[in-house]
C-alpha positions in Angstrom: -191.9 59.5 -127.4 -195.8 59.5 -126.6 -197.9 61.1 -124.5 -198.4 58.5 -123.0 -194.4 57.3 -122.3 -193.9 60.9 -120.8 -196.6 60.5 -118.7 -194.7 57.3 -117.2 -191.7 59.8 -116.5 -192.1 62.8 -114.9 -189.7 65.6 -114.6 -186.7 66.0 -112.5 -189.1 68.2 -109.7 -192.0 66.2 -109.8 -189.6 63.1 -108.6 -188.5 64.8 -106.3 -191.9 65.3 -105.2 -192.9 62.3 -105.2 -189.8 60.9 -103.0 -190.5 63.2 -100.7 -194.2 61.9 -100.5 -193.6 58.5 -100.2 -190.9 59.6 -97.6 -193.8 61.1 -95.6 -195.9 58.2 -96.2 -192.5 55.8 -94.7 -192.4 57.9 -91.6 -196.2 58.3 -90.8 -196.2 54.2 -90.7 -193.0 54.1 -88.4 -193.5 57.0 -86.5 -190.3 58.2 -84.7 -190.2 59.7 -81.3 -188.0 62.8 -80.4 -185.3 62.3 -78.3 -186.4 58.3 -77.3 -184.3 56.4 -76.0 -181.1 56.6 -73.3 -182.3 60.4 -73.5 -185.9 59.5 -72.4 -184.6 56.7 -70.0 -182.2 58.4 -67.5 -184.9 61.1 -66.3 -187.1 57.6 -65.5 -184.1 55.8 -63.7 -182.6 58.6 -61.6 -185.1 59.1 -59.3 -184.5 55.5 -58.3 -181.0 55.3 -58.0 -179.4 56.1 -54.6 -176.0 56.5 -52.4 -175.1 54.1 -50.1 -173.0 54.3 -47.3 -173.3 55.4 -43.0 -174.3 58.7 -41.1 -173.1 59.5 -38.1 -174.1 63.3 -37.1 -170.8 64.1 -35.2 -168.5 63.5 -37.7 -167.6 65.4 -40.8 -168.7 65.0 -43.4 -171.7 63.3 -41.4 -172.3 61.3 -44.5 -169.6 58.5 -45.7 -169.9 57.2 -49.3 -169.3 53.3 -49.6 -171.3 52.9 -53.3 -174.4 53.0 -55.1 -177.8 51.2 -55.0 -181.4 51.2 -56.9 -184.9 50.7 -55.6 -186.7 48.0 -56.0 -190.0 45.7 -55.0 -192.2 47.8 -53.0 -190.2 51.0 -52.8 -188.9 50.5 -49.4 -185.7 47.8 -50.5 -182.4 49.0 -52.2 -180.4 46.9 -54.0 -176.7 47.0 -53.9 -173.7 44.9 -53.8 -172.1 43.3 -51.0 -169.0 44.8 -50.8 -170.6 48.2 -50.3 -171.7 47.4 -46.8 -169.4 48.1 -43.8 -168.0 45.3 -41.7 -169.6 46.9 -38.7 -171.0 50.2 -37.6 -170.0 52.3 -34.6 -173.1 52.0 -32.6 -171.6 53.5 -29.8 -171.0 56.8 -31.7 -174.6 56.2 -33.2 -173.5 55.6 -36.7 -176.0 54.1 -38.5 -176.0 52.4 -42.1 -178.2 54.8 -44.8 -179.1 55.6 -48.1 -179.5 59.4 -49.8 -181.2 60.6 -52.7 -179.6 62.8 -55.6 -178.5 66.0 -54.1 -175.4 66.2 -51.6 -175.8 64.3 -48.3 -177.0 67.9 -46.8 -179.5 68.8 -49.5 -180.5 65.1 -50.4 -182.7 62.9 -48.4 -181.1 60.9 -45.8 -183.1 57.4 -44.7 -182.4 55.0 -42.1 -181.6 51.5 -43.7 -180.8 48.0 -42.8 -179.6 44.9 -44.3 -182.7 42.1 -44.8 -180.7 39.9 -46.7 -176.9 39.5 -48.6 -175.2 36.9 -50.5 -171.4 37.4 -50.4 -170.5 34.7 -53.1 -172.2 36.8 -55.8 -171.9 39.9 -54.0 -175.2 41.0 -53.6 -177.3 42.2 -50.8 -180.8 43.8 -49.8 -181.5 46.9 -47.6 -184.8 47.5 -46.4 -185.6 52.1 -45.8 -186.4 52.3 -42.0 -189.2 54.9 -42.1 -190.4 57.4 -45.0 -192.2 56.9 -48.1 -191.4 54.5 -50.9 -189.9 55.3 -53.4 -189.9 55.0 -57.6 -189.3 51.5 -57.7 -186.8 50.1 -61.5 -188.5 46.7 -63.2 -186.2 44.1 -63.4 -186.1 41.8 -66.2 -188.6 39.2 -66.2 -186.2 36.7 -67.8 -185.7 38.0 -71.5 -181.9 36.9 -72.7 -179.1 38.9 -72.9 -177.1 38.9 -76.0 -173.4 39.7 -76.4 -173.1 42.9 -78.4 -176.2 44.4 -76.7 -176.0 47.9 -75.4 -176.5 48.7 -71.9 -176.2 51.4 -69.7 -175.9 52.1 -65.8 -176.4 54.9 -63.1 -174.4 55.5 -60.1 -172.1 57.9 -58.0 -168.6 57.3 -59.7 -165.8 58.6 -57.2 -169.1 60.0 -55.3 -166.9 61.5 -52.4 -165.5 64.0 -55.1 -168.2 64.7 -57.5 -171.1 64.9 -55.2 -174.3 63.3 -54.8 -174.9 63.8 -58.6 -176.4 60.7 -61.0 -174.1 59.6 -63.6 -175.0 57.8 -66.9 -172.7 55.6 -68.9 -173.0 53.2 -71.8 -171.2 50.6 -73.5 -171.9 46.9 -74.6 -171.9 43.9 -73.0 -168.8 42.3 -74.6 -168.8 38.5 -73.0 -171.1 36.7 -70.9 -168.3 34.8 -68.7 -168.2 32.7 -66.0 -166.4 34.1 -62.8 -163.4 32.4 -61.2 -160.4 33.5 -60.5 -156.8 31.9 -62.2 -155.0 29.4 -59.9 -151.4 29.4 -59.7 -151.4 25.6 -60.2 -153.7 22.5 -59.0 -152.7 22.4 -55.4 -154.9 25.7 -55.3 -157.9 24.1 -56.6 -159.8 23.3 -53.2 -163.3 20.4 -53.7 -165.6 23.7 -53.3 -164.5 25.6 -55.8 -164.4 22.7 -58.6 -167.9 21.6 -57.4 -168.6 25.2 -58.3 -167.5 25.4 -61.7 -168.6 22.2 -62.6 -172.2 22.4 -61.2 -173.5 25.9 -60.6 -171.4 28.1 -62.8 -170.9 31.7 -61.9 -172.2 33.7 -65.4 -171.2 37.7 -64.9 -171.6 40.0 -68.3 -168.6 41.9 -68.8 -169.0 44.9 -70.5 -167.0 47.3 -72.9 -167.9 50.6 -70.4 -166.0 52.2 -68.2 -166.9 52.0 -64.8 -165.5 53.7 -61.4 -164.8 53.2 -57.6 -168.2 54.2 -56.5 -170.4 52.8 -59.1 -170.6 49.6 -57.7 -174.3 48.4 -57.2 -175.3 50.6 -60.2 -178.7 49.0 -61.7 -177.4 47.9 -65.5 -180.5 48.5 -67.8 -181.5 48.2 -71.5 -181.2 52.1 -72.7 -184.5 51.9 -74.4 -186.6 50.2 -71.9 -184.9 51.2 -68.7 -185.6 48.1 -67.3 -182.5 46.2 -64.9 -180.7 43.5 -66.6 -177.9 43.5 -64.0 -175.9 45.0 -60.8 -172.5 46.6 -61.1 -170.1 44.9 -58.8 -166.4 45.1 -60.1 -164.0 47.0 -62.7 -160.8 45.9 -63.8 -157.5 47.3 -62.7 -155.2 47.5 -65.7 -152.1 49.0 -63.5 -153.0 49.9 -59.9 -156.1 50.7 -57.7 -154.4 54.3 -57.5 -154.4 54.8 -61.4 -157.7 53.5 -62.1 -158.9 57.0 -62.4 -156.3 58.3 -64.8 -155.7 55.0 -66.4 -159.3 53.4 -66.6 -159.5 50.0 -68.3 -163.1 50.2 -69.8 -163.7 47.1 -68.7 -166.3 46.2 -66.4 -168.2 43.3 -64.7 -172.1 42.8 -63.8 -173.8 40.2 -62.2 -176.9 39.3 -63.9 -180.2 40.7 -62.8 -181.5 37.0 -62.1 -179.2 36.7 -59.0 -180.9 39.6 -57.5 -184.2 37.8 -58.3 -183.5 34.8 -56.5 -182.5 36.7 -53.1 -185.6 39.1 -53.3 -187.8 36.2 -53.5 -186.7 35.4 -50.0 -187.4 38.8 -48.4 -189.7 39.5 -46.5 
């Protein structure tokens, strides 16, 4: 072989070297960041995401958990889902409807709240903080699609009365984008609201391959990367019964899509 052939082929170190180099060379054009993502992400979202539920100073506890919400707009308004809200409040034993920051309900930060605006078919609704500073406001999506398969993640208080005040992070995937209706037994039970309903302005949820708990309802749902809401926790699926669902969870989960919360924001005040 010539000189010049072995030059074309060096020895078993020096390729070595060289993959190493042009290893280096790969990364230094794609630079990676430690620890980015969901890791980076939760520290952002936490300070945002809050428990939901009333305060009334003579009874104990003082503070009872209904579910979990996230701030948005201005700092002052809390998203959340419907269903979270109580039917009425006790105004005669000044209970009053409020929202506390990570940390137990004696450590955390306890704010007056009230509801500015709710939509009960898509179980949604707006508080407004009475009082206090704002607070780290989440982006919501502007509009970008979400894909089946995509991962997600959410924040909330699952079975908050037990565990505490505490942020939780969960992940999964959002398995189906679906519209929401629920089975009729036969066509008698098909009333002229709810066909107009299907037909016309279908009801689009995401459900998602994640397990979810009683208390994580009105969790923000967010890319893990960006952190930025692309829906509101509002339901999980009971496999057996509501009592099991802690020993027996289904991982399946339902969201209502981020665009929903848009359209009731826009309308606040």
């Amino acid at each position: 072989m010539s000189p010049e052939r072995r030059a074309e082929a060096p020895s078993a170190p020096r390729r070595r070297t060289l993959v190493a180099a042009f290893a280096l060379s790969v990364l230094s054009a794609f630079p990676i960041t430690a620890g980015a993502g969901l890791v980076d992400t939760v520290p952002r979202i936490k300070p945002s995401v809050v428990a939901v539920g009333t305060y009334q100073r003579t009874r104990s506890p003082a503070f009872q958990f209904r579910g979990t919400g996230f701030v948005v707009g201005n700092g002052l308004l809390v998203a959340t889902n419907a269903h979270v809200l109580p039917e009425s409040l006790e105004g005669d034993k000044m209970e009053t409807l409020v929202i506390v920051t990570a940390g137990d309900a004696d450590e955390g930060r306890v704010q007056a709240a009230s509801v500015v605006a709710t939509e009960r078919e898509r179980d949604l609704a707006v508080l407004r903080l009475l009082g206090g500073a704002p607070l780290p406001a989440l982006r919501l999506s502007s509009g970008a699609r979400v894909q089946e398969g995509q991962e997600v993640a959410f924040t909330g208080f699952p079975i908050g009365n037990v565990l505490g005040m505490t942020p939780v992070t969960h992940r999964g995937i959002v398995a189906a984008i679906t519209p929401i209706a629920i089975p009729q037994a036969n066509s008698r039970a098909l009333n002229p609201a709810l066909i107009r309903r299907l037909a016309n302005d279908p009801f689009r949820v995401y459900q998602l391959d994640a397990t979810a708990y009683p208390g994580n309802s009105g969790s923000p749902l967010y890319d893990p990367e960006t952190g930025v809401v692309i829906g509101v926790l509002n339901m999980v699926f009971v496999k057996s019964t509501k009592e099991n669902v802690l020993s027996d969870p289904s991982g399946i989960s339902y969201a209502i899509p981020v665009e929903y919360l848009q359209r009731l924001l826009s309308g606040v005040q």
